[in-house]
C-alpha positions, -999 to +999 in steps of 0.1 A: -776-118+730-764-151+746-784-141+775-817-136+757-813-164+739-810-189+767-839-174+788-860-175+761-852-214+748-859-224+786-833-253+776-817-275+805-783-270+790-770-246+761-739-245+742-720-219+718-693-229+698-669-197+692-648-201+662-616-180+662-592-178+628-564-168+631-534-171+605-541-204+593-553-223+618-591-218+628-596-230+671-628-234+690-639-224+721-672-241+740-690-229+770-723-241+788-755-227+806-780-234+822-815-215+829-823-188+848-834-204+882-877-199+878-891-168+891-859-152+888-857-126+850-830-107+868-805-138+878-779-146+862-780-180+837-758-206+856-721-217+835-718-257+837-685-273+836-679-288+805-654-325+807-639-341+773-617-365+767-596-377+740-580-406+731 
């Protein structure tokens, strides 16, 4: 679904937040992609690094 999503939105850059609960706490997971490369349906969508920082 990701997959068919992305392709379709021709976006430079997508994003899913996966929410996990589990006991009380609820955590989160990101990832990144980006397009297929043009002229390419069969390739697969490219995973960016993500970076964060806290202070």
């Amino acid at each position: 679904m990701d997959r068919y999503m992305f392709n379709n939105s021709r976006y430079p850059v997508n994003m899913i937040c996966y929410l996990e609960s589990e006991t009380k706490t609820v955590s989160a997971a990101l990832a990144a992609w980006g397009p297929q490369p043009e002229g390419e349906p069969d390739a697969q969508c490219p995973r960016l690094a993500l970076k964060f920082s806290v202070r």
